[in-house]
PLY file of the C-alpha trace (Angstrom):
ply
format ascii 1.0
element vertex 153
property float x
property float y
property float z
element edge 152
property int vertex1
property int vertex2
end_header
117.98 122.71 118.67
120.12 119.83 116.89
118.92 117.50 119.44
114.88 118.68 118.34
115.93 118.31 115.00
117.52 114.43 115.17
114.00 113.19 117.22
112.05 114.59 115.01
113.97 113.35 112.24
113.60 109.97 113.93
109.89 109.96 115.10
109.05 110.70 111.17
111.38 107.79 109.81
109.53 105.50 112.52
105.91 106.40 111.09
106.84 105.96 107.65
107.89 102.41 108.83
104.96 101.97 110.94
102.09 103.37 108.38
104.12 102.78 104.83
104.95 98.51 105.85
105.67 96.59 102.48
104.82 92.67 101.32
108.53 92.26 102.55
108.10 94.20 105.92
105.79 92.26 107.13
106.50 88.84 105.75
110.10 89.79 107.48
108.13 90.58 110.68
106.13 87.46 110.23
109.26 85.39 110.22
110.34 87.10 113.41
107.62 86.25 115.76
108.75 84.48 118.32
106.98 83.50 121.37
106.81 80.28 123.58
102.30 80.84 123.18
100.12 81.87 120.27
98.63 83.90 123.07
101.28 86.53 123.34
101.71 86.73 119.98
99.90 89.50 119.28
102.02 91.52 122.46
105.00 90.71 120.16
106.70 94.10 118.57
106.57 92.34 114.78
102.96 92.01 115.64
102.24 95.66 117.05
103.82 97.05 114.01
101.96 95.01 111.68
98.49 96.18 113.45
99.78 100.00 113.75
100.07 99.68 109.74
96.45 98.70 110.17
93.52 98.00 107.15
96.33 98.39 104.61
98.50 95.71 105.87
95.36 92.95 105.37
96.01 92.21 101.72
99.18 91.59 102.28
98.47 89.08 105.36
95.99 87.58 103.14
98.48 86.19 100.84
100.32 84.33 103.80
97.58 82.81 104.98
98.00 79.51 103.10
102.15 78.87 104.48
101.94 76.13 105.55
105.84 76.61 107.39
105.65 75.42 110.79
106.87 78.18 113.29
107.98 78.02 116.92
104.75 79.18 118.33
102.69 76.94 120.23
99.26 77.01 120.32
97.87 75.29 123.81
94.34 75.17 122.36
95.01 73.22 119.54
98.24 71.19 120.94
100.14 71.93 118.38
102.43 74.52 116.83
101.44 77.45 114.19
101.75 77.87 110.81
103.22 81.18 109.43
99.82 81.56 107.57
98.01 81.09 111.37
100.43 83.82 112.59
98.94 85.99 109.72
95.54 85.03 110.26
95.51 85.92 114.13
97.05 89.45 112.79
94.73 90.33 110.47
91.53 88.86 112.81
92.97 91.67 115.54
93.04 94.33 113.39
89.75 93.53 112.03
87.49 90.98 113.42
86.84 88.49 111.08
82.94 87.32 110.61
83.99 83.96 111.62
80.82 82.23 110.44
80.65 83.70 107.41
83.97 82.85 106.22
84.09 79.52 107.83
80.70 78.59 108.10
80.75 77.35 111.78
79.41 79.40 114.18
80.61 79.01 117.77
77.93 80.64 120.49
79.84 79.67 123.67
83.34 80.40 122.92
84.14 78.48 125.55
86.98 76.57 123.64
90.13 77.88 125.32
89.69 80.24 128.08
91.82 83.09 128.48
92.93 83.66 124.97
92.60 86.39 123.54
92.74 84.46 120.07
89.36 83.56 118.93
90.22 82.59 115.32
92.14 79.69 116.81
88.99 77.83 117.45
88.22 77.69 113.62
91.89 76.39 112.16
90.94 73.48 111.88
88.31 73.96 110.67
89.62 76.36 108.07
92.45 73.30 107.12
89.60 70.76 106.44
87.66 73.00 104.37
90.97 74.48 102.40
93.15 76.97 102.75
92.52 78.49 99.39
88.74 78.78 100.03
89.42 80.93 102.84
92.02 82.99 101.99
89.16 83.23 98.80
86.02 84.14 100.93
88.45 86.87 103.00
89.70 88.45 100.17
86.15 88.71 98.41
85.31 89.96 102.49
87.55 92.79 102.09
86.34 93.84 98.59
82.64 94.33 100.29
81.99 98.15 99.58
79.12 97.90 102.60
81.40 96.50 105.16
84.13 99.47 103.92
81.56 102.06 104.85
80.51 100.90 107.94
84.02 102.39 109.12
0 1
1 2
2 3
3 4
4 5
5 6
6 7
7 8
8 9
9 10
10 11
11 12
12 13
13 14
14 15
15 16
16 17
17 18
18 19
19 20
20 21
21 22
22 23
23 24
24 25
25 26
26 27
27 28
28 29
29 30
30 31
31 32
32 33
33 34
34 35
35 36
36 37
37 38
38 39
39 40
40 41
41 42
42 43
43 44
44 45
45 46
46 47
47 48
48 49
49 50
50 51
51 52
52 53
53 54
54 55
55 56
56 57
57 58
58 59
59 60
60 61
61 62
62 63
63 64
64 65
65 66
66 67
67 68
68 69
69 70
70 71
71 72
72 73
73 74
74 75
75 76
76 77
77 78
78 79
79 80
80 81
81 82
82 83
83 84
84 85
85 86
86 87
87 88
88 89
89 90
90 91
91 92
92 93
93 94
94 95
95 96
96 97
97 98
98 99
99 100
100 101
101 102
102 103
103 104
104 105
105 106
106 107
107 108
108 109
109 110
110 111
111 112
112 113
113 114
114 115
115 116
116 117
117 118
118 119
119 120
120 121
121 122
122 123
123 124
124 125
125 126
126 127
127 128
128 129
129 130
130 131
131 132
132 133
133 134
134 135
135 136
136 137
137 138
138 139
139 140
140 141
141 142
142 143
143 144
144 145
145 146
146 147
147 148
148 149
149 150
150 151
151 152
């Protein structure tokens, strides 16, 4: 019975981390990520528990998007490493897809630019540094206001 009692204890801490993630939590688990590839980023445990936290965590990512603080992560596509605000943008694009055009205004119909990863926002960074930071972080914050795109899930 005690032993019932301590995992369930548990299991309901661990959701409250999971679903209840603050500005700190995740800039903590931002920090944290570390991976040789920007393609197993997202199989990281910071990442996971940044996507469990899901639509609520995107705000939140938003604001790192323009930290500029080099990380460890390498990005083979690009030949070069990350930026913490990359990190966040490759979080938030898995746990909602970005519309990539829309925000960046280049539209890529092959996505043939680097095969095998699963990262598809990679293609646009730099594209997203020459047009500004700032202006994206802008048009995906004004994104996530959209009251039709909200209904739609």
């Amino acid at each position: 019975m005690r032993k019932k009692l301590l995992a369930s204890i548990f299991f309901i801490l661990n959701l409250s981390f999971i679903f209840a993630q603050t500005k700190d939590e995740i800039y903590q688990l931002i920090n944290e990520i570390s991976v040789k590839n920007s393609v197993d980023i997202i199989k990281t445990n910071e990442a996971e528990k940044i996507i469990a936290s899901n639509k609520k965590s995107l705000p939140i990512l938003a604001n790192l998007f323009t930290d500029n603080t080099l990380t460890k992560v390498k990005s083979d596509c690009l030949k070069r490493n990350l930026t913490k605000g990359e990190l966040a943008i490759i979080i938030a694009d898995k746990i909602e897809g970005m519309p990539y055009f829309q925000l960046t205004s280049v539209q890529n119909c092959t996505l043939e630019f680097c095969k095998n990863n699963p990262n598809l926002i990679e293609y646009y960074f730099p594209f997203i540094q020459k047009d500004n930071k700032k202006s994206f972080t802008k048009k995906y914050i004004d994104w996530l206001k959209v009251t039709e795109r909200k209904s739609k899930k």
